[in-house]
C-alpha positions in Angstrom: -90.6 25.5 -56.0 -90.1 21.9 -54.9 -89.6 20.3 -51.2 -88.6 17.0 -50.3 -91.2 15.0 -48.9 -92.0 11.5 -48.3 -94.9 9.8 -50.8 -96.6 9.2 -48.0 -96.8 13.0 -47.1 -96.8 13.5 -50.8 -100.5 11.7 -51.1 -101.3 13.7 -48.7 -100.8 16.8 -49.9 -102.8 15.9 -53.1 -105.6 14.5 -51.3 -105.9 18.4 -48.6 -105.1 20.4 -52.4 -107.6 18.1 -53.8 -110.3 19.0 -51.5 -109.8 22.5 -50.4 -110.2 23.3 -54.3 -113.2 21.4 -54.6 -115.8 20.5 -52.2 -117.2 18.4 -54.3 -113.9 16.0 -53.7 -114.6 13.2 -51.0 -112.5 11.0 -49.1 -113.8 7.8 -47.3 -112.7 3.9 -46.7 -111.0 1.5 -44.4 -108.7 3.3 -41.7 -108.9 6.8 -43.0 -110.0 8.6 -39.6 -108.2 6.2 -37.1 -104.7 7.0 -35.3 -102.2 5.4 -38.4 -104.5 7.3 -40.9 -103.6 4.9 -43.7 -99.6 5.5 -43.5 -99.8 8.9 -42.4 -101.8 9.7 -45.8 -104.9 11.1 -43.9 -103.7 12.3 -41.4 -106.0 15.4 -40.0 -108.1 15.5 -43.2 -111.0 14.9 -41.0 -110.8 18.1 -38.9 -109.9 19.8 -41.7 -112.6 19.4 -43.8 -115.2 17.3 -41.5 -117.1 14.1 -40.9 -119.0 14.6 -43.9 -116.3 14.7 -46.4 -113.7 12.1 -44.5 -115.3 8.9 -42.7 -114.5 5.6 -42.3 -116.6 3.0 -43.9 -118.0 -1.0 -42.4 -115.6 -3.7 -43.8 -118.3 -4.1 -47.3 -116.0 -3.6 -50.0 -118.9 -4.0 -53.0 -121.6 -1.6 -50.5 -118.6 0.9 -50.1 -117.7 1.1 -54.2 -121.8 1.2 -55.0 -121.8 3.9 -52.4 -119.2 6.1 -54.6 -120.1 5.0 -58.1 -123.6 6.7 -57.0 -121.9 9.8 -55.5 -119.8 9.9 -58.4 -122.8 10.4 -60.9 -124.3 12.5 -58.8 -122.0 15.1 -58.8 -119.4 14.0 -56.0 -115.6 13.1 -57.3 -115.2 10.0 -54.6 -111.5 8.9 -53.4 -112.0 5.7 -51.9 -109.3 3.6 -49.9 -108.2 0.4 -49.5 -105.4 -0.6 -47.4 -105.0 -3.6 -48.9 -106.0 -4.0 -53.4 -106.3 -8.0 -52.4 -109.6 -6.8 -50.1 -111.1 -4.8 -53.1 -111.3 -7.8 -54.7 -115.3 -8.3 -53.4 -116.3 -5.1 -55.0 -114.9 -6.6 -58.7 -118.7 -6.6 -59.5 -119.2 -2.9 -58.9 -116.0 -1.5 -60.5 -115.8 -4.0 -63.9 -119.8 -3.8 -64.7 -120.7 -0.3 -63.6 -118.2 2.2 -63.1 -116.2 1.0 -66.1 -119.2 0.5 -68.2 -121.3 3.9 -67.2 -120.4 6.1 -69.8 -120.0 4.2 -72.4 -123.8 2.5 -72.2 -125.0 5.8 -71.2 -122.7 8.2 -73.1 -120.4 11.5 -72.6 -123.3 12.9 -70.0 -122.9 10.6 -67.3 -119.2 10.3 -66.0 -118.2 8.5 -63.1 -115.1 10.5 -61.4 -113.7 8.1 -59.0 -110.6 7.3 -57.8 -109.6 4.3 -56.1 -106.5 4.0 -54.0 -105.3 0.6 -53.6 -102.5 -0.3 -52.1 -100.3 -3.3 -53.3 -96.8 -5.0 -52.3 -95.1 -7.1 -50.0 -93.1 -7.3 -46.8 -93.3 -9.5 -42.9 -95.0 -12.4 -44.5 -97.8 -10.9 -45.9 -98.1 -14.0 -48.4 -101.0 -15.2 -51.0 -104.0 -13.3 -50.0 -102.2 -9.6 -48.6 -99.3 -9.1 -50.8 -101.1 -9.5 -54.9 -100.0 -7.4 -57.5 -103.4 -7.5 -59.8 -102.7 -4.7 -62.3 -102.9 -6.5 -65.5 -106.3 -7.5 -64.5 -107.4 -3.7 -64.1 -105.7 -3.1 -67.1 -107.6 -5.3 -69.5 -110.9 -3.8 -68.5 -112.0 -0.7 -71.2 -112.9 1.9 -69.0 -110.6 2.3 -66.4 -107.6 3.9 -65.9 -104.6 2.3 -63.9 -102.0 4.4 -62.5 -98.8 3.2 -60.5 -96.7 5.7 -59.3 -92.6 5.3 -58.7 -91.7 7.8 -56.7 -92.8 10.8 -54.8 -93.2 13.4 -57.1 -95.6 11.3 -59.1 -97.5 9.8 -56.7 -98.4 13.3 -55.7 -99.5 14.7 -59.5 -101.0 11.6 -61.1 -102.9 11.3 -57.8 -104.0 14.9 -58.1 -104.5 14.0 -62.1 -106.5 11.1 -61.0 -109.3 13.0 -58.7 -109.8 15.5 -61.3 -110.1 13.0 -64.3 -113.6 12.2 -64.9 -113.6 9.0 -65.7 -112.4 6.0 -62.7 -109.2 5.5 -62.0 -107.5 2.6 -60.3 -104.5 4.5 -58.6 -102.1 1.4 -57.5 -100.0 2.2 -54.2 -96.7 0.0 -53.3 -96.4 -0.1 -50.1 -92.6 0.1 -50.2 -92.5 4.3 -52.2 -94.2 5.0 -49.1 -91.0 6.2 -47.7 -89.5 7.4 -51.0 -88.3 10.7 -50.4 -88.2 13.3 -53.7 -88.2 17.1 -54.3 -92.1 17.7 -55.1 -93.4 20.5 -56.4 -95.3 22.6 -54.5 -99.3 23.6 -55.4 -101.4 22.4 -58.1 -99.0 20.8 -59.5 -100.4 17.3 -62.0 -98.6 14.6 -64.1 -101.2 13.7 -66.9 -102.6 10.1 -67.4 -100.7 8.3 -70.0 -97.1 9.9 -70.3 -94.4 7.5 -69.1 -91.0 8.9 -67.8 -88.0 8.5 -69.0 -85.9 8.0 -66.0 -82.5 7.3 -67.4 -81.0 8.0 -71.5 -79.1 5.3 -72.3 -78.3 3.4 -76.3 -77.9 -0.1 -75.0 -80.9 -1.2 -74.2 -84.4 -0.5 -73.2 -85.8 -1.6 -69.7 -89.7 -0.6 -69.2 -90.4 -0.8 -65.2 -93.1 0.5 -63.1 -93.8 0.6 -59.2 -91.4 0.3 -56.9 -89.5 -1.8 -59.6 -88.1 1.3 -61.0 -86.3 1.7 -58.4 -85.0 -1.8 -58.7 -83.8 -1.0 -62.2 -82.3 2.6 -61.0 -79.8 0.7 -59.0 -79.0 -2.1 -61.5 -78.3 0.9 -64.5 -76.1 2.2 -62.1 -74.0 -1.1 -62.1 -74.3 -1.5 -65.4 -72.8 1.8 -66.1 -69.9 1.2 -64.5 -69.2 -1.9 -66.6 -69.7 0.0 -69.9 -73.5 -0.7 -70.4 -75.9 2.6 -70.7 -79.7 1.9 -70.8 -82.8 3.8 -71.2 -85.0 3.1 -67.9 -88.8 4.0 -68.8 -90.8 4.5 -66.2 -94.4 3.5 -67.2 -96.4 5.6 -64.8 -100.2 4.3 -65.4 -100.1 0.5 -67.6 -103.7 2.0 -68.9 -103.5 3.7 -71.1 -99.6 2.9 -72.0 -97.3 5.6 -73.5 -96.5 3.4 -76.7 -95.4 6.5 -78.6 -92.6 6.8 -75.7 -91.8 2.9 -75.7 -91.5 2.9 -79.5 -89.5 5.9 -79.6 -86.7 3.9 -76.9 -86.5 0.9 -78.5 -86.1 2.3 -81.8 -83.2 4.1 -80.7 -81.6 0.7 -78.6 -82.5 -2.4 -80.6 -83.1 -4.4 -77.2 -85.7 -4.4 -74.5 -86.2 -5.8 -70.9 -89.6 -5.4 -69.6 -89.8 -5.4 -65.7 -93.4 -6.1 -64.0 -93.7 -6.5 -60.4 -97.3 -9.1 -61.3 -96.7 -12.8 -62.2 -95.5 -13.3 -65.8 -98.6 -15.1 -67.4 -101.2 -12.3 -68.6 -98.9 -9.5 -67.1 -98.8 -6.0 -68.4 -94.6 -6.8 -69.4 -96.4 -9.5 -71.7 -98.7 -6.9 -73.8 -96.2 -4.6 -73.9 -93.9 -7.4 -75.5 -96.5 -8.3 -77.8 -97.3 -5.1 -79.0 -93.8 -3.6 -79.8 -92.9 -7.0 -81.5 -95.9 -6.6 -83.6 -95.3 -3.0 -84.5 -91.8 -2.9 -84.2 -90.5 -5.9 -85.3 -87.3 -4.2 -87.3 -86.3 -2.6 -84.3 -85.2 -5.4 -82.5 -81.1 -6.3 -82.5 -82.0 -9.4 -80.0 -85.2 -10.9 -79.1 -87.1 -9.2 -75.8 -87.2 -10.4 -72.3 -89.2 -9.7 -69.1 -88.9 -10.3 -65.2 -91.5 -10.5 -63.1 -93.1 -12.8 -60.2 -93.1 -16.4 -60.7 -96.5 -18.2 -61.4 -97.2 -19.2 -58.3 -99.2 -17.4 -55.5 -96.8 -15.1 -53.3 -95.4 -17.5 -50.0 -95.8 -16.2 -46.4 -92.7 -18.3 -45.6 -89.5 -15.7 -45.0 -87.3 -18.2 -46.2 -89.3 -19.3 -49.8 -90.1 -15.3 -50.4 -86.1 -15.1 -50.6 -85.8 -15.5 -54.4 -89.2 -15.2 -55.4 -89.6 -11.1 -56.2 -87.2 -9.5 -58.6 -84.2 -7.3 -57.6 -81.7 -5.7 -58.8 -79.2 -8.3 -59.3 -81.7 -10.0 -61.4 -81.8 -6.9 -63.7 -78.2 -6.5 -64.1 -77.7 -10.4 -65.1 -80.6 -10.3 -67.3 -79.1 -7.1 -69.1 -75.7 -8.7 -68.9 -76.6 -11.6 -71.1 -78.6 -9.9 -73.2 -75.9 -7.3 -74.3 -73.3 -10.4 -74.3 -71.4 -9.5 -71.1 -68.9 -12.6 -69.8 -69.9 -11.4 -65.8 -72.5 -9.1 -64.5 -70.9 -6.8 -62.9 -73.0 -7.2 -59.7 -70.0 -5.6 -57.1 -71.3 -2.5 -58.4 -74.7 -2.7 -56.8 -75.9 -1.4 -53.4 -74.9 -3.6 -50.4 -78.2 -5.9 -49.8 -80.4 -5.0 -47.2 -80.4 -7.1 -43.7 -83.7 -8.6 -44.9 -84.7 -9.4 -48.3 -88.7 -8.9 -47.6 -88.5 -5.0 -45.7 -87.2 -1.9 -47.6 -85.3 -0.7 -44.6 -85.7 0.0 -40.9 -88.7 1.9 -41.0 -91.2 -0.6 -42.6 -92.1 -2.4 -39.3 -95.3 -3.7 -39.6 -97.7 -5.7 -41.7 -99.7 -2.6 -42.9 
């Protein structure tokens, strides 16, 4: 059985499954026991389950990761939260040379199950230092998992996959699927770490998104279906590992690819996924690959430089348009544009 919920509410229905199965599950961090209980994600978790399993933390990101790469190995499976992954940034230290490392130096007997919720994106002006999108940098350390949910649905199974998993995992909110509303299955219900989605069948063309840019790309397949032009929308779910053996598999059937990446383009995830299938696949490809994503630049607080600066929709459609040889995007089949290019809609009305 499925509902429709909210991701917000979805989260939060992982996180009270999570820990009503197992009291071994913790949650902690920044904001988790105060009145906006991290978008509504915690909400009551604390009476639930008590002061000893939910509790805020003191603003010391590196103390606060230590803390739960200790509980971790001693038998705990930590979820820590950050209401902002540009904060986390302190704790680098702790996550890169210990939790990713444990096993490894130590081998199969000494795990370290945590998962850290760290939530990304943009919106009001958040600018350089609020608003990063830092997966790439997760991704190229061996030993973590990264997962970056879409949608609803997934943020509620690869969250439940990613407190049960036994090794970290990074788990990458966008502020903006917050609000997403999806039919979610009800229970114990898990999407495993690894296994991209195809969203969308399609024989033109490939486009690989992930975050909220999947939604992005929903709307420009749309457009482009009206003017004749199917594609095949992955969505990549966790950027480590990858699901190569589904990437592969869609460009082999559609000659072309468009790799979206909601990170800046230099060292991005869109980049080694590029790299990769043009190694592998070379004889695939009916026209050379492409990727959007942010400029090089850090992210402006200004309303009015943010307006071109992330990538939408329309960008999709004319990327697609010209790589398929279309004379005109056809762009007057997309949504109308929002009031304001930097909020998702009327309910997103606050920095946080």
């Amino acid at each position: 059985m499925t509902r429709v919920l909210h991701a917000a509410a979805a989260i939060h229905e992982a996180l009270q499954l999570a820990m009503t199965q197992d009291p071994a599950v913790i949650c902690y961090g920044l904001g988790v026991d105060d009145p906006k209980a991290i978008f509504g994600t915690t909400a009551g978790l604390q009476d639930q389950f008590g002061a000893r399993r939910v509790f805020d933390m003191p603003t010391s990101e590196n103390a606060m990761t230590g803390i739960g790469i200790g509980a971790a190995l001693m038998g705990a499976r930590p979820v820590m939260c950050h209401q902002r992954l540009d904060f986390f940034l302190l704790a680098m230290d702790q996550l890169v040379n210990n939790a990713a490392k444990w096993r490894f130096t130590f081998g199969d007997a000494h795990r370290v199950p945590l998962t850290l919720r760290l939530i990304m994106g943009r919106g009001w002006g958040q600018g350089p230092t609020h608003s990063q999108n830092l997966q790439a940098w997760f991704a190229h350390i061996p030993g973590l998992k990264v997962v970056m949910p879409s949608n609803a649905a997934d943020a509620k199974g690869l969250l439940l996959s990613a407190i049960f998993d036994d090794d970290p995992v990074v788990f990458l909110e966008h502020r903006w699927i917050h609000n997403h509303r999806d039919h979610v299955p009800e229970g114990d219900w898990r999407v495993p770490i690894g296994q991209a989605r195809t969203v969308r069948d399609g024989g033109d063309l490939t486009i690989v998104a992930m975050s909220y840019l999947v939604a992005e790309a929903q709307h420009a397949c749309r457009a482009l279906e009206a003017a004749g032009v199917s594609c095949d929308l992955v969505d990549l779910r966790c950027v480590r590992p990858i699901d190569w053996a589904t990437l592969r598999a869609s460009l082999r059937k559609t000659g072309r690819l468009l790799v979206l990446d909601t990170g800046v383009a230099t060292g991005s995830v869109a980049g080694e996924i590029i790299a990769r299938l043009t190694m592998e696949e070379w004889g695939a490809f009916r026209a050379a690959p492409r990727r959007l994503a942010a400029p090089d630049c850090p992210e402006p607080t200004s309303y009015g430089l943010t307006q071109d600066f992330y990538v939408t929709a329309a960008d999709i459609v004319r990327e697609v348009a010209a790589m398929v040889g279309l004379a005109d995007a056809p762009l007057q089949h997309l949504p109308p544009a929002r009031p304001h290019h930097d909020v998702p809609g009327d309910w997103f009305t606050g920095p946080f």
